[in-house]
LODRENKOL-393444 format. One record per residue (C-alpha): residue in one letter; x, y, z. Coordinates in nm, 4 decimals, padded with zeros to 6 digits. Layout:
BEGIN
{pt a {X Y Z}}
...
% end
This chain:
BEGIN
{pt x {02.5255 01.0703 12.0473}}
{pt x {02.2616 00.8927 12.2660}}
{pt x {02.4336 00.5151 12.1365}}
{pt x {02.7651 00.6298 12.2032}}
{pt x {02.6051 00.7878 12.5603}}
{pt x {02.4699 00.4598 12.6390}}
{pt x {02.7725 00.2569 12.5163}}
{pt x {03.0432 00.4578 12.7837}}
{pt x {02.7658 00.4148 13.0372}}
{pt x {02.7443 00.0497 12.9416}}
{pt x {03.1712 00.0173 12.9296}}
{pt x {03.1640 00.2111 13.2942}}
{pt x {02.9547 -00.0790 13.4397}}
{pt x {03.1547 -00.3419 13.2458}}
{pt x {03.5079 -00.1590 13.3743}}
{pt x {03.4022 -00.1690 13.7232}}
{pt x {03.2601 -00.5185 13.7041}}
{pt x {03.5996 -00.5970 13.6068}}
{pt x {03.8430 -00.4853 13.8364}}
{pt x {03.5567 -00.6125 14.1187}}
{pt x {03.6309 -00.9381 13.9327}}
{pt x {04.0442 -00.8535 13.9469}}
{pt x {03.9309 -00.8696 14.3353}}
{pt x {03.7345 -01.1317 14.4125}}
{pt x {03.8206 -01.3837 14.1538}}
{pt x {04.1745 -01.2753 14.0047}}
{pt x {04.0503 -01.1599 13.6662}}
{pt x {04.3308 -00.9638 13.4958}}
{pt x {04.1999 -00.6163 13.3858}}
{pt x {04.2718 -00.4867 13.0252}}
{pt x {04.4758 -00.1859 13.1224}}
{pt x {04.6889 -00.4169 13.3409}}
{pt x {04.7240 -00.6966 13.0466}}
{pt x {04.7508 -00.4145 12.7803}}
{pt x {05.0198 -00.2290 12.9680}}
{pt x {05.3044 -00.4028 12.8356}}
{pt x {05.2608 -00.3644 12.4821}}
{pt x {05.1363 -00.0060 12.4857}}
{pt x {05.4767 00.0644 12.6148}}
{pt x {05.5710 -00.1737 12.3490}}
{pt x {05.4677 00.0435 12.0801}}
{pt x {05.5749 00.4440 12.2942}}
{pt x {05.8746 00.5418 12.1247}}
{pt x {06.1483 00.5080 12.3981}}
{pt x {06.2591 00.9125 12.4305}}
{pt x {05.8786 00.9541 12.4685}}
{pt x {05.8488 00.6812 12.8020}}
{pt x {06.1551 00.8041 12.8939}}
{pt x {06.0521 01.1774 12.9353}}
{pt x {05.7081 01.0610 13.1295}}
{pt x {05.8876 00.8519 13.3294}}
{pt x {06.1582 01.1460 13.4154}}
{pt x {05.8494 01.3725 13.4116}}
{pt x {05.5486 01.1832 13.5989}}
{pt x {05.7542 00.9095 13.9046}}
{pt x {05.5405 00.7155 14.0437}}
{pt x {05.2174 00.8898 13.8954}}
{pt x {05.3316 00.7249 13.5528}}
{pt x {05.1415 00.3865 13.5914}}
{pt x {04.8434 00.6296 13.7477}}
{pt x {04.8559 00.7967 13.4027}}
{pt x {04.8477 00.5059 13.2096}}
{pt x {04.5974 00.2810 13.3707}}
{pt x {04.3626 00.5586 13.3765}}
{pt x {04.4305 00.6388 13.0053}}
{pt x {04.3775 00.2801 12.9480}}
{pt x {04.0565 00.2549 13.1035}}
{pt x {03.9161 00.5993 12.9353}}
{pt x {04.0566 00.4329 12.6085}}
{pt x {03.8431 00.1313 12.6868}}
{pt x {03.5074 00.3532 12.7870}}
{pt x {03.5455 00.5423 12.4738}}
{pt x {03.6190 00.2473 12.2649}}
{pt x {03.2824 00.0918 12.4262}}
{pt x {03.1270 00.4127 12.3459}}
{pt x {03.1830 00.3814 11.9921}}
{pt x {03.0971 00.0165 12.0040}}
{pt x {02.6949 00.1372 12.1418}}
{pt x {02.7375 00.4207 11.8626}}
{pt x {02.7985 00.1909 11.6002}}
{pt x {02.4647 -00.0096 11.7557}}
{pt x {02.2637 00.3170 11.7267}}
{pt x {02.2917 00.3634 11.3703}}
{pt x {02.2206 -00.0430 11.2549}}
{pt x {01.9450 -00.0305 11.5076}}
{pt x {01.7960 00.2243 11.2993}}
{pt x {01.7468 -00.0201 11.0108}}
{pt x {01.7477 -00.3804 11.2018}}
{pt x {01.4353 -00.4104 11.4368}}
{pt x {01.6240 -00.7262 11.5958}}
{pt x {01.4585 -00.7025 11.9958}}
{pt x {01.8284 -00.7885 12.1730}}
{pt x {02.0351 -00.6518 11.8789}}
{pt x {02.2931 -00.4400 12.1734}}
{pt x {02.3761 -00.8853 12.2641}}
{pt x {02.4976 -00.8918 11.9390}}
{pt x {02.7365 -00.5917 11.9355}}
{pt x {02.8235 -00.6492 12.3011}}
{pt x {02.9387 -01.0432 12.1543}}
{pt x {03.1398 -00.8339 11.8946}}
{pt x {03.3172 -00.6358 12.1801}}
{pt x {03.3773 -01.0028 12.3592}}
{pt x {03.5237 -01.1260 12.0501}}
{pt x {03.7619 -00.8053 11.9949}}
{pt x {03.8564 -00.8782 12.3742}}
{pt x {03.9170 -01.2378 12.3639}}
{pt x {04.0422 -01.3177 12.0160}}
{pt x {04.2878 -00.9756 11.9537}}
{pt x {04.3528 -00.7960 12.2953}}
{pt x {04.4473 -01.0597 12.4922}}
{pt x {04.6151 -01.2707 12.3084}}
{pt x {04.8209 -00.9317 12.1821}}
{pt x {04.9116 -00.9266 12.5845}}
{pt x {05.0609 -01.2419 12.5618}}
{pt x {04.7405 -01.4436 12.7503}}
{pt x {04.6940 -01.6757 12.5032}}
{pt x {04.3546 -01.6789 12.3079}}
{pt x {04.0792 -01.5973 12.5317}}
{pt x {04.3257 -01.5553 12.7907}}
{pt x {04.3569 -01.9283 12.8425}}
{pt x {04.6929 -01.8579 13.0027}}
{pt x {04.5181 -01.7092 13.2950}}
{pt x {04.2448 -01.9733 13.3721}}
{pt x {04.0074 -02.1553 13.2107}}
{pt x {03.7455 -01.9465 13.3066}}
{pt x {03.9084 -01.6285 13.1406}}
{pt x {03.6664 -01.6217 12.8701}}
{pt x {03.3460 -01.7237 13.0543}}
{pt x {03.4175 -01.4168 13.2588}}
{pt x {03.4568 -01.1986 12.9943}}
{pt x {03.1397 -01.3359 12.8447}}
{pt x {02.9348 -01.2606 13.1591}}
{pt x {03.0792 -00.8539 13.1337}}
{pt x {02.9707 -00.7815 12.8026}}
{pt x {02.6402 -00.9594 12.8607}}
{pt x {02.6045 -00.6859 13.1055}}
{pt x {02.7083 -00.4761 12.8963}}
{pt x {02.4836 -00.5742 12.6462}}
{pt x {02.2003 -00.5702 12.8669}}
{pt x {02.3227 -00.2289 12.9842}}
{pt x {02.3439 -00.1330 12.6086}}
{pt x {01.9752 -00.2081 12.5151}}
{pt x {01.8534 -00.0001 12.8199}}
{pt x {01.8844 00.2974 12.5542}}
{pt x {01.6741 00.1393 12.2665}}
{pt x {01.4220 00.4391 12.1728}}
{pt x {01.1018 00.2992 12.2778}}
{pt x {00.8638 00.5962 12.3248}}
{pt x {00.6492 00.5929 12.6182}}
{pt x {00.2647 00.6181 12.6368}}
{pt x {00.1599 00.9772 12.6888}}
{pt x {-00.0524 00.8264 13.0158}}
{pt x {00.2940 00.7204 13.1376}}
{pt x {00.3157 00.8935 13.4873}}
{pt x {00.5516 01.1309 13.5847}}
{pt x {00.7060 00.9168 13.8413}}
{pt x {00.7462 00.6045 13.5738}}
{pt x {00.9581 00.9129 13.3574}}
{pt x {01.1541 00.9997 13.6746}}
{pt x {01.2354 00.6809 13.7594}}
{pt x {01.3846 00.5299 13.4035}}
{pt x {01.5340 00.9096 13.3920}}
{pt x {01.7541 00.7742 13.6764}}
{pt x {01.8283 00.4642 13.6142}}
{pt x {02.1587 00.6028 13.3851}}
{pt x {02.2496 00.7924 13.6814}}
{pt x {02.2519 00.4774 13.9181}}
{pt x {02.4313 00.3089 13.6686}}
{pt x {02.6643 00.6033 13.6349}}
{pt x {02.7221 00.6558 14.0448}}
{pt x {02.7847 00.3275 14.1401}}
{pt x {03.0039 00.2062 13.8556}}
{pt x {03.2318 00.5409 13.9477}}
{pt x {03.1993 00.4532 14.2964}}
{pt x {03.3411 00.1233 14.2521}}
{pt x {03.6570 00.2780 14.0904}}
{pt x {03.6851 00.4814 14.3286}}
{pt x {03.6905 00.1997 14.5713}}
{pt x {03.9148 -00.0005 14.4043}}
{pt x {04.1714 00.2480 14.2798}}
{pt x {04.1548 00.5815 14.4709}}
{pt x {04.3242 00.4524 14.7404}}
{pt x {04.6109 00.2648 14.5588}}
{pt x {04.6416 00.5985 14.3124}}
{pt x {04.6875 00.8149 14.6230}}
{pt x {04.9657 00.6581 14.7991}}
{pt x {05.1486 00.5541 14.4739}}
{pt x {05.1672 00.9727 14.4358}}
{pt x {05.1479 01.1499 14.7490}}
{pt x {05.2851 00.8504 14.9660}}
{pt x {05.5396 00.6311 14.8234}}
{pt x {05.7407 00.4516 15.0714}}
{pt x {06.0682 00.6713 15.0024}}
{pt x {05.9184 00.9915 15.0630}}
{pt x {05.8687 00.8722 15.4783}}
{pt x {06.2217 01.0062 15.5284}}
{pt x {06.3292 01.3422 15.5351}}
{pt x {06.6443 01.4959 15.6634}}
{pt x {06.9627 01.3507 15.5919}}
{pt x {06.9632 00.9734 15.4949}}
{pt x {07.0359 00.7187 15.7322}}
{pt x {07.2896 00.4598 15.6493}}
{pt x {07.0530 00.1610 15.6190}}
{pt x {06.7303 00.2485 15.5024}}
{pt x {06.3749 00.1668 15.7100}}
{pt x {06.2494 -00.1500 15.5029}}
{pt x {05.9615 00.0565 15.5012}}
{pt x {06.0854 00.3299 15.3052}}
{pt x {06.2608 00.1301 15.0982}}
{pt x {06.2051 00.2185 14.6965}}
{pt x {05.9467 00.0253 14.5540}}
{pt x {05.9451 00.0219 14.1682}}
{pt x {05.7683 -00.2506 13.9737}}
{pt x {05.6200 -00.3514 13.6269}}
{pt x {05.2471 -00.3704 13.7659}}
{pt x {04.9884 -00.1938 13.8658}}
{pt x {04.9805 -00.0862 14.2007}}
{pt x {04.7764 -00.3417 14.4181}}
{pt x {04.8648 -00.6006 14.0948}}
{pt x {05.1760 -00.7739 14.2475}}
{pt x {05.2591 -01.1573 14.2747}}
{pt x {05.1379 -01.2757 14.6186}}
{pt x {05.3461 -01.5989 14.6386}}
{pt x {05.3266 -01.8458 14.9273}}
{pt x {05.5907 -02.0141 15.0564}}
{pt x {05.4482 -02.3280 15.0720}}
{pt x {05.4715 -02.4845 14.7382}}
{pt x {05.7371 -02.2107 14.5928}}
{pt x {05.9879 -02.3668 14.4479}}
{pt x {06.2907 -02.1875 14.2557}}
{pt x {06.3885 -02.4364 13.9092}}
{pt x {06.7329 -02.3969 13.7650}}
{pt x {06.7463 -02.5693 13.4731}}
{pt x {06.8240 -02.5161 13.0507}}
{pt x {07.2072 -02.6042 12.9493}}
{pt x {07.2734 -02.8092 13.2998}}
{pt x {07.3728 -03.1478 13.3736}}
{pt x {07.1746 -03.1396 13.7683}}
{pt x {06.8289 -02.9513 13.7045}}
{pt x {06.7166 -02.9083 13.9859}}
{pt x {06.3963 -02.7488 14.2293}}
{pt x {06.4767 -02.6230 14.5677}}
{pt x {06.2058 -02.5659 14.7936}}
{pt x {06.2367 -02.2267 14.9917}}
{pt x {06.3698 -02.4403 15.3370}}
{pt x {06.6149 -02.5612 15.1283}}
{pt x {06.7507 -02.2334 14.9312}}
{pt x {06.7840 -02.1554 15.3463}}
{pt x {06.9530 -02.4128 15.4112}}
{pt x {07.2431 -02.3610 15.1760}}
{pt x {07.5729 -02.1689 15.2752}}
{pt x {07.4385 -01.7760 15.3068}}
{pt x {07.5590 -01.4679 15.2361}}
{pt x {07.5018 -01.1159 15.4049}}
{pt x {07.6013 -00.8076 15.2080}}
{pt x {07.5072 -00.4568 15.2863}}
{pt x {07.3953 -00.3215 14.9047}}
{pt x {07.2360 00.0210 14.7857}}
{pt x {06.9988 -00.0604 14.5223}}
{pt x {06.8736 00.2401 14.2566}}
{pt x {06.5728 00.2628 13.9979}}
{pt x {06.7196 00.3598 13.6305}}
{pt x {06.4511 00.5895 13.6387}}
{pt x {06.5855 00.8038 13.9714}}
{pt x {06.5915 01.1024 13.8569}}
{pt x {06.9047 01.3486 13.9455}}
{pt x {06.8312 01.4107 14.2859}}
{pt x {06.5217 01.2037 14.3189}}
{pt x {06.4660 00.9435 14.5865}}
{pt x {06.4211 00.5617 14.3961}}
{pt x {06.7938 00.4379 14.5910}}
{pt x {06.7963 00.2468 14.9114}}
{pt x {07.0198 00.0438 15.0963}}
{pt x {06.9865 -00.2603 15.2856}}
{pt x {07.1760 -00.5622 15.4353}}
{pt x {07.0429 -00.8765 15.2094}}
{pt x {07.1167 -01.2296 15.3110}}
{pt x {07.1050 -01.5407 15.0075}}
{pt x {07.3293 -01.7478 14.8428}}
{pt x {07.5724 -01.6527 14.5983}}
{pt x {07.4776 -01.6691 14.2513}}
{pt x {07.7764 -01.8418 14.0778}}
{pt x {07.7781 -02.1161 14.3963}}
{pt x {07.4122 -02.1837 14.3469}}
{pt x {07.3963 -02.2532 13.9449}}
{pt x {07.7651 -02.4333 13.9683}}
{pt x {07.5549 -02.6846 14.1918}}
{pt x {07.3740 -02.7761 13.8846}}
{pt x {07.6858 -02.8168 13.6464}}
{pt x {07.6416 -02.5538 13.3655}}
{pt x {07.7072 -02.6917 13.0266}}
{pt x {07.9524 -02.5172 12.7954}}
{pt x {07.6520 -02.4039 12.5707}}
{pt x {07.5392 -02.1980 12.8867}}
{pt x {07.6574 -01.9111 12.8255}}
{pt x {07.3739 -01.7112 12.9655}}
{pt x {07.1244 -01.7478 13.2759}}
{pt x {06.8068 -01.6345 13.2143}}
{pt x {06.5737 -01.5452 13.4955}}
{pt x {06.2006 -01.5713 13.5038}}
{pt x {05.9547 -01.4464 13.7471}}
{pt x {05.6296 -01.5186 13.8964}}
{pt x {05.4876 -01.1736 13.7355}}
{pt x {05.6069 -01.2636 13.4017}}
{pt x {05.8792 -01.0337 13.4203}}
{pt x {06.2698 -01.1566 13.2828}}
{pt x {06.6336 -01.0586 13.2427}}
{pt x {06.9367 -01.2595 13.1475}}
{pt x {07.2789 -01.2391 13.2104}}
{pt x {07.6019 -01.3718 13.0924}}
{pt x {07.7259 -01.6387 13.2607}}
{pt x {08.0908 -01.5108 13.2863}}
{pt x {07.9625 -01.2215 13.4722}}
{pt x {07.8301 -01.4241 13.7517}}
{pt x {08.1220 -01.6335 13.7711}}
{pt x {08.3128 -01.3213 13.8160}}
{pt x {08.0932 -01.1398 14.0657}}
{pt x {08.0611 -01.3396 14.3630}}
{pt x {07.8306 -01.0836 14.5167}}
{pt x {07.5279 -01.1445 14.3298}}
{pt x {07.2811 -01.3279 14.4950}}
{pt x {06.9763 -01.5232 14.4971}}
{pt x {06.8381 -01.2733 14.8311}}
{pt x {06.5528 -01.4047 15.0260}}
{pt x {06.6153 -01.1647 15.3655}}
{pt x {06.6050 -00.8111 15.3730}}
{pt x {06.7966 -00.6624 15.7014}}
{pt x {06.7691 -00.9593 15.9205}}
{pt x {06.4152 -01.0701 15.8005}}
{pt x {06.2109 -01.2209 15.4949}}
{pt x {06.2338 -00.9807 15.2144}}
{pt x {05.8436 -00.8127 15.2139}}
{pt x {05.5738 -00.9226 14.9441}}
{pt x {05.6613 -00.5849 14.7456}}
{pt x {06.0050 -00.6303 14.7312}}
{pt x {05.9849 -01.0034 14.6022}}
{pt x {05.8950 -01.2523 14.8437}}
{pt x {06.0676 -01.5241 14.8628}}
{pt x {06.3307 -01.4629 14.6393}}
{pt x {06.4720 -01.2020 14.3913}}
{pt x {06.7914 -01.1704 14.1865}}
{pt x {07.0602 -00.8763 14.3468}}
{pt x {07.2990 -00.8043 14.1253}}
{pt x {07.4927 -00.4906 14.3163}}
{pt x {07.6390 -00.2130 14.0916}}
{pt x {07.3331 -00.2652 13.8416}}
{pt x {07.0170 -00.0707 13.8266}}
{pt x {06.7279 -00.2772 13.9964}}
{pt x {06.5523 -00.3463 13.6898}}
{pt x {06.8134 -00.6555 13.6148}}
{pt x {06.7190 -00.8446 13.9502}}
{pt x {06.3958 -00.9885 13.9118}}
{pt x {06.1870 -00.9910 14.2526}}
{pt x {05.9120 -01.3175 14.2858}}
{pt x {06.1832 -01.5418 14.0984}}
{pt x {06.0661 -01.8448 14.0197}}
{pt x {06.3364 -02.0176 13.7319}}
{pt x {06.6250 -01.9986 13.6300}}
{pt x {06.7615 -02.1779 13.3070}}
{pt x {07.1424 -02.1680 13.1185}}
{pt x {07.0555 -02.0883 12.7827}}
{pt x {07.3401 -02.0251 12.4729}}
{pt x {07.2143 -01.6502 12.3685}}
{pt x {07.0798 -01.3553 12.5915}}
{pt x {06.7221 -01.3952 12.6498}}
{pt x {06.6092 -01.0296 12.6569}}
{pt x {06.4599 -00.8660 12.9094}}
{pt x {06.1159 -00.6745 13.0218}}
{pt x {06.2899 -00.3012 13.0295}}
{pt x {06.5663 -00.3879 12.7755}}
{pt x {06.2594 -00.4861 12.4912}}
{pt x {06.1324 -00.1370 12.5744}}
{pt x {06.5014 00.0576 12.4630}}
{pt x {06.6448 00.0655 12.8050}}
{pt x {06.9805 -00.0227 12.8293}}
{pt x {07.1345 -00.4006 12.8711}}
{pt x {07.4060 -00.3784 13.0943}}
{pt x {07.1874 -00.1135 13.3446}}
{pt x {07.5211 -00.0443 13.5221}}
{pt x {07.5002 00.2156 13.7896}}
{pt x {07.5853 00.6067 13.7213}}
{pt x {07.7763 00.8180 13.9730}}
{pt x {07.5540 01.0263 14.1562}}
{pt x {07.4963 01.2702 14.4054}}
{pt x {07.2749 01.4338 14.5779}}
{pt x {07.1700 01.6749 14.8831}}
{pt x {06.9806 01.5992 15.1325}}
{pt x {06.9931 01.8696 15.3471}}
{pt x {06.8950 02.1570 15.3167}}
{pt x {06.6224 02.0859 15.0787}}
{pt x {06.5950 02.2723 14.7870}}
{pt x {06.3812 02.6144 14.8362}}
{pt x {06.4878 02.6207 15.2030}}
{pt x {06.5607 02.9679 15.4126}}
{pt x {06.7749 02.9279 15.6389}}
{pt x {06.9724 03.1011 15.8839}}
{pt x {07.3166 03.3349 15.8488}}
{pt x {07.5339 03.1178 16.0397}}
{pt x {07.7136 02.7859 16.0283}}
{pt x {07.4718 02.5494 15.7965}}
{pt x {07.5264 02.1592 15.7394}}
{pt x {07.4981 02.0391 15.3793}}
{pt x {07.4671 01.6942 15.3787}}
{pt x {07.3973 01.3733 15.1047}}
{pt x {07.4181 01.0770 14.9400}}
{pt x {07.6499 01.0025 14.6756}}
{pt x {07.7341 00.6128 14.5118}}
{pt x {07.8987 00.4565 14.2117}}
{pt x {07.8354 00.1036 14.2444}}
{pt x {08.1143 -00.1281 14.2572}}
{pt x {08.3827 00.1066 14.2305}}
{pt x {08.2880 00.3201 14.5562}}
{pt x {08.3382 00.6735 14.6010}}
{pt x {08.6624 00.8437 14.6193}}
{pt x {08.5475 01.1987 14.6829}}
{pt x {08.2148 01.4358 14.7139}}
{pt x {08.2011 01.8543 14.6616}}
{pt x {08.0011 02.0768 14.6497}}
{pt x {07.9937 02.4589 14.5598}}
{pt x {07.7937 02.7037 14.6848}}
{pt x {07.8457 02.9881 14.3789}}
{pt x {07.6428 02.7386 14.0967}}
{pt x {07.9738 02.5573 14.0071}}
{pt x {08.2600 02.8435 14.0181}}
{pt x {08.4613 02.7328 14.2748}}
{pt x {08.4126 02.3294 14.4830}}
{pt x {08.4805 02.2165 14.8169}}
{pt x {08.5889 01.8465 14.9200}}
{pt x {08.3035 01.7277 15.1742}}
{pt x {08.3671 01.4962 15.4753}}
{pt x {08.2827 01.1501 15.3983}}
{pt x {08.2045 00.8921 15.6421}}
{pt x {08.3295 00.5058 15.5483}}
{pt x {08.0886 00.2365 15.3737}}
{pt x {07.9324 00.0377 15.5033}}
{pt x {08.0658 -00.2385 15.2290}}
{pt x {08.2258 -00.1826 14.8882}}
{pt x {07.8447 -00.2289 14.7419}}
{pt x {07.6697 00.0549 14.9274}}
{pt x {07.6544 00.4677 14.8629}}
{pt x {07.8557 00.7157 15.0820}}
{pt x {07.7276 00.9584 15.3098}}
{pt x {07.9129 01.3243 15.2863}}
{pt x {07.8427 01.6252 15.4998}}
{pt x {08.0341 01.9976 15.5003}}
{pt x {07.9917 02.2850 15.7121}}
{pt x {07.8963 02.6354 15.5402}}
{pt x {07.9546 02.9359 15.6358}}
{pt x {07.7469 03.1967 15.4219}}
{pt x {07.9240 03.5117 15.3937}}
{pt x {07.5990 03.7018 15.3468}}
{pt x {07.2172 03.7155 15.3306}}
{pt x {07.0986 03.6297 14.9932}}
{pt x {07.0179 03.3524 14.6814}}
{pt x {07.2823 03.0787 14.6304}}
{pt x {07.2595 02.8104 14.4085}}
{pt x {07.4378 02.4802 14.5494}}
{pt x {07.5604 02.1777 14.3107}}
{pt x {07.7088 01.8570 14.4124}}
{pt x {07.9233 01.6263 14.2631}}
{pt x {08.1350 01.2602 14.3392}}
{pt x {08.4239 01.1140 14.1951}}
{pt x {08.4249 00.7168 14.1763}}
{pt x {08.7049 00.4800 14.2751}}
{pt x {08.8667 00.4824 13.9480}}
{pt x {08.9037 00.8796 13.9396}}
{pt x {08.6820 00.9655 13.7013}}
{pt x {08.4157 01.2665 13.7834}}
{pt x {08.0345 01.2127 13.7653}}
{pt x {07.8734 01.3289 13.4326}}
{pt x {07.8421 01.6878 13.4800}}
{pt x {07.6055 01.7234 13.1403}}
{pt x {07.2351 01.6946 13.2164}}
{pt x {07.0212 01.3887 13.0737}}
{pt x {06.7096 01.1626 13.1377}}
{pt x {06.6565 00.8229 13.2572}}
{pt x {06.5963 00.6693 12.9391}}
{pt x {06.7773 00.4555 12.8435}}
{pt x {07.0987 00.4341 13.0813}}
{pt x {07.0256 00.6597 13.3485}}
{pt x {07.0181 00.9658 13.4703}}
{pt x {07.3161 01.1984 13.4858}}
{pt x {07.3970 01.5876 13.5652}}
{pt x {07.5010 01.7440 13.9117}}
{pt x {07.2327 01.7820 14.1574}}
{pt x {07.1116 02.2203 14.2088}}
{pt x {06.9265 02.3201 14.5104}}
{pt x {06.8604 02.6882 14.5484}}
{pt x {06.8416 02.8342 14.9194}}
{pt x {06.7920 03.1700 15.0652}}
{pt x {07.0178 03.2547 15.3749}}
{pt x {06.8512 03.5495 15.6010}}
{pt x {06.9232 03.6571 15.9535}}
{pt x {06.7226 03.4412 16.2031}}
% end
């Protein structure tokens, strides 16, 4: 037990080391770099239900698992120096096992994460980095060596190696705290949707706009504009590289367009609308002259992330774009500065934020969500949902507003009711006009309780076509959400 003690106390240091490194010099930490393929490897249903189950505190869940993982798998690593220390009297034999951990790192993990071997991919200097941790880890390591003391040692030699561990110990969790705390807090308490509250406005603040993403939190692509360039190339006659002036400069589009996560739970918050300006998809890759073996554009971004999509759906759809502004300004750092993919009436995980290239290619490409189970064609689900009164309210015998959102992509919204008796009897709700064909629908009704008491409330919309949102419950994974919206509320006399 005292190896393996001294091994997590060693991996501590080395984890907080790391992400100080993640700040100061870019170093990608292994939780980030394993993330992909330990979702790789979750059976779908399983992501699925702690997506559904966790929100936003998902990627909380996972990078700290990740790290424990990696503390425990350290403390093995000491452990396993313990018991051949036993029998080999080698002075700096922790080096050696600390080198093994470097080579586990550099030659499996990472390249397993798609970094390349030693995580060239990321720099050069990936490996020297990585080199330098486990040397302090090593060093760290051989701090726990049995090596009695002289029975003259003084009291206050005893009490001071006694704490050393402790230092170690405080100021390696301090760091994490530092460094993730913060990030951990607001990605569960604070998320930029829940700022609202009452009913939803028709365009929503850019700062409580959803913000869902691959990374980490605090992990995003900074890009600058200077230098950005966007490459369409692949099955194309005119490759070319526009600069982000002159994406500007070409004829622009403004659409007003509701954007929602796959992973919105019934009721939940991850859908937004905004007015996004750009330039229309099918204009900007017919500028390159698409080859006949293009059948598919496949979109890459600056995070790594991709999707693809067939090329006769863009010709057809007019309204995607290549979006750089996001109501009236540049579109913000987290929601893909300088340029994403919008593809309205599709979940957001098919428009790529940070885009950096697109190329025609004669097959679909894949994509990050899609290699994970989630569905390929991510098109939007009718929903609905309340937004007033919330659900657990009291409120007062009298007339009460009830009040939502409801949207079903391209085809609009026909009608919205609710019902007040847990799905007996429905009521049509008033519903004020679009603000484009792209966008959700807000609906309000007035209700009249006709005494105190419980009532369960359910809502439900019918989209362009007729047909009636999915009444039977389900999770996110893999095509989204579905099931009527239930709020229970107490009415009492005021």
């Amino acid at each position: 037990m005292r190896g393996f003690g001294w091994g997590a106390l060693a991996g501590l240091a080395l984890v907080a080391l790391m992400y100080l490194a993640a700040l100061f010099i870019g170093l990608r930490p292994l939780p980030q770099a394993l993330s992909g393929p330990v979702l790789a490897l979750m059976p779908g249903p399983v992501f699925g239900f702690l997506i559904d189950t966790l929100q936003h505190a998902g990627k909380v869940v996972e990078e700290l698992g990740l790290i424990v993982a990696m503390v425990v798998g350290l403390g093995v690593l000491g452990a396993a120096w313990a018991v051949a220390a036993r029998r080999w009297r080698f002075q700096q034999s922790a080096l050696v096992f600390a080198a093994a951990g470097w080579l586990v790192v550099v030659a499996i993990l990472l390249p397993a994460s798609n970094l390349g071997l030693g995580g060239l991919n990321d720099g050069a200097t990936t490996p020297i980095v990585w080199a330098l941790l486990f040397a302090v880890y090593g060093v760290i390591l051989q701090m726990g060596s049995p090596s009695p003391m002289p029975d003259q040692a003084d009291a206050g030699r005893r009490r001071l190696l006694g704490a050393v561990p402790l230092a170690i110990g405080a100021v390696s969790l301090g760091v994490l705290a530092f460094r993730l705390v913060p990030d951990w807090y607001k990605a569960i308490f604070n998320p930029a949707e829940a700022g609202l509250s009452g009913p939803s406005p028709e365009i929503t603040p850019v700062a409580n706009f959803y913000v869902v993403s691959k990374n980490f939190y605090g992990n995003d692509p900074v890009v600058a504009a200077a230098g950005w360039t966007l490459s369409i190339g692949g099955a194309v006659d005119k490759p070319m590289k526009l600069s982000l002036a002159q994406l500007r400069a070409l004829p622009s589009t403004t659409e007003y367009v509701t954007l929602e996560c796959i992973s919105n739970d019934v009721g939940g918050g991850l859908i937004s609308t905004g007015s996004f300006t750009g330039v229309s998809l099918s204009v900007l890759l017919a500028m390159a002259s698409p080859r006949a073996e293009g059948s598919w554009a496949a979109f890459k971004a600056r995070d790594g992330y991709a999707e693809s999509l067939p090329m006769s759906m863009i010709q057809s759809s007019p309204e995607y774009l290549v979006a750089y502004d996001l109501d009236g300004a540049p579109l913000p750092e987290l929601h893909g500065f300088p340029a994403r993919i919008l593809l309205p009436g599709h979940y957001g995980m098919k428009g790529p934020k940070w885009l950096d290239s697109i190329d025609l290619v004669d097959r679909e490409s894949g994509g990050y969500w899609e290699a994970q189970g989630w569905d390929h064609n991510a098109i939007v689900r009718t929903m609905s949902r309340f937004d007033m009164p919330r659900d657990g309210s009291i409120v007062k015998l009298g007339a009460v507003t009830v009040s939502g959102v409801a949207y079903a992509g391209v085809k609009g919204v026909s009608k919205v009711e609710y019902s007040t008796d847990g799905g007996r009897t429905w009521s049509a709700a008033d519903i004020k006009p679009p603000l484009s064909p792209l966008t959700w629908v807000l609906w309000s009704a007035a209700w009249t309780p006709p005494a105190e008491g419980a009532y369960t409330l359910k809502v439900r919309a019918t989209d362009g076509s007729g047909a009636l949102q999915a009444s039977t419950s389900s999770m996110s994974f893999p095509t989204g959400a579905s099931g009527y919206h239930t709020i229970h509320v107490n009415v009492a006399h005021g």
